[in-house]
N, C-alpha and C positions, 0 to 999 in steps of 0.2 A: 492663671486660667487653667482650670481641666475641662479638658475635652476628648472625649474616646471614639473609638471605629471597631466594631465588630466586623470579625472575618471569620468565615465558613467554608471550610472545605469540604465535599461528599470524602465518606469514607472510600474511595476505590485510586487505585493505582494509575487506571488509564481513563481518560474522557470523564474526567470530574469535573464537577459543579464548584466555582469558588461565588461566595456571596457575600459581597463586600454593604456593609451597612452606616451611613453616619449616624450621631447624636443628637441630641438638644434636650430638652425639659421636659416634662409633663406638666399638669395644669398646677400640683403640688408641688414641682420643684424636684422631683427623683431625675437621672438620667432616665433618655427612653428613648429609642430608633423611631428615626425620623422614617414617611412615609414613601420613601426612594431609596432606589441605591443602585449596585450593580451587579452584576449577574454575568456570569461569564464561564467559559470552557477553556480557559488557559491551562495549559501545560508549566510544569517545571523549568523548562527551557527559557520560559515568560516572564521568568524572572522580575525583569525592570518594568515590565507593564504591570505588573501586578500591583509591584511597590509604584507606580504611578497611579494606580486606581485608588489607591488605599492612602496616599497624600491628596486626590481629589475630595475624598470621603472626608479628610480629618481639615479641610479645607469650608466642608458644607458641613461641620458638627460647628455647634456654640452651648450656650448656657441660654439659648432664649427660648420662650415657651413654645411648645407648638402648638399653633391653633387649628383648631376647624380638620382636628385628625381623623381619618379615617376608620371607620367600626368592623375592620375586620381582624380573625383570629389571626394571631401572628403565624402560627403555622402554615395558614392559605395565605397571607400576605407576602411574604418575601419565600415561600420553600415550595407551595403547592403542596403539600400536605394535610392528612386529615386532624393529625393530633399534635400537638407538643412532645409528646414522647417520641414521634415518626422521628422528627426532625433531629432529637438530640440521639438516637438510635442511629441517625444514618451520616450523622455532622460530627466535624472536631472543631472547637470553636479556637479562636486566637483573641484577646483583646487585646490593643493596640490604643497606647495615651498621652497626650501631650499634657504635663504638671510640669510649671515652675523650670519649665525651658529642658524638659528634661523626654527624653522620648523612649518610652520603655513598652516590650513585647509581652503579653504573659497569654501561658498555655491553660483552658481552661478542659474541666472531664464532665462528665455525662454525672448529674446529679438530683436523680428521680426523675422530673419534667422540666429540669433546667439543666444549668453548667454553673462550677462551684472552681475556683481555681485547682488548679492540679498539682499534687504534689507528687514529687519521684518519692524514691524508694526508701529517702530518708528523711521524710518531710517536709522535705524544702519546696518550694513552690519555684516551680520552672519557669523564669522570667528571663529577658535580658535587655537593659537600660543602654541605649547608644549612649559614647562619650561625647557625641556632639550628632546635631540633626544628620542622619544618616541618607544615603545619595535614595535614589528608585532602587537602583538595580540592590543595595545592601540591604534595602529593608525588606524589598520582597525575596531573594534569598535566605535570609533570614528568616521570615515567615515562613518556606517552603521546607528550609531544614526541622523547625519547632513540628509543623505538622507530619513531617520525614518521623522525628521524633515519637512522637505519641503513636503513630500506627504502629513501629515495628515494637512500642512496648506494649500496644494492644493487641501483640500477634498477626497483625493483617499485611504486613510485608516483612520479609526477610532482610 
């Protein structure tokens, strides 16, 4: 089984927006965010709620189609924003996946009107594969260091 969960942090330090997204199919068969998710003003402190939201999320992701979806832009859908570029302008994104019993993080960058995986400084792509299902509080620590990560390389926190 693969199945994923997108996570989104606002780019800001204090009183950020994390927006937690699950999966499922498109009518083709691509992965594509399902028409719920969660939304939320946790702090870093949050740790384990986070990583609890983001096991509910990979809880409500599958491979089954979704039907009867809703026709709006994804930007106004899950961000309230006017554009795709708002969104990846003002978000650091995190994917998050369950393959083959295997549960791995990856940090993704701002790439034109999307996100393209992120690679550091020597091309490597910023990921990290738990050795075994990881508890709430480790995976959302985890998540919070990854996004810790990407700001102070994108100058936004010291």
């Amino acid at each position: 089984m693969n199945i994923s969960v997108a996570i989104f942090k606002e780019k800001k330090e204090k009183d950020f927006r994390i927006i937690i997204l699950p999966s499922g199919r498109s009518k083709i068969g691509l992965g594509q965010y399902k028409d719920y998710g969660i939304i939320s003003y946790l702090n870093k402190k949050d740790s384990e709620k986070i990583g609890e939201f983001i096991f509910w999320a990979l809880s409500e992701s599958d491979n089954e189609k979704i039907e009867d979806e809703v026709n709006v832009q994804w930007c106004k859908k899950y961000f309230n924003r006017s554009s795709d570029l708002k969104v990846v302008s003002e978000y650091n994104n995190i994917g998050f996946k369950l393959f083959e019993n295997k549960y791995t993080i990856y940090l993704k960058m701002k790439d034109g009107r999307g996100y393209s995986p992120f690679k550091d400084e020597n091309g490597n792509m910023v990921e990290y594969t738990f050795p075994e299902k990881p508890t709430a509080l480790e995976l959302g620590t985890k998540v919070m260091e990854m996004f810790e990560y990407k700001e102070r390389y994108d100058g936004l926190i010291e």
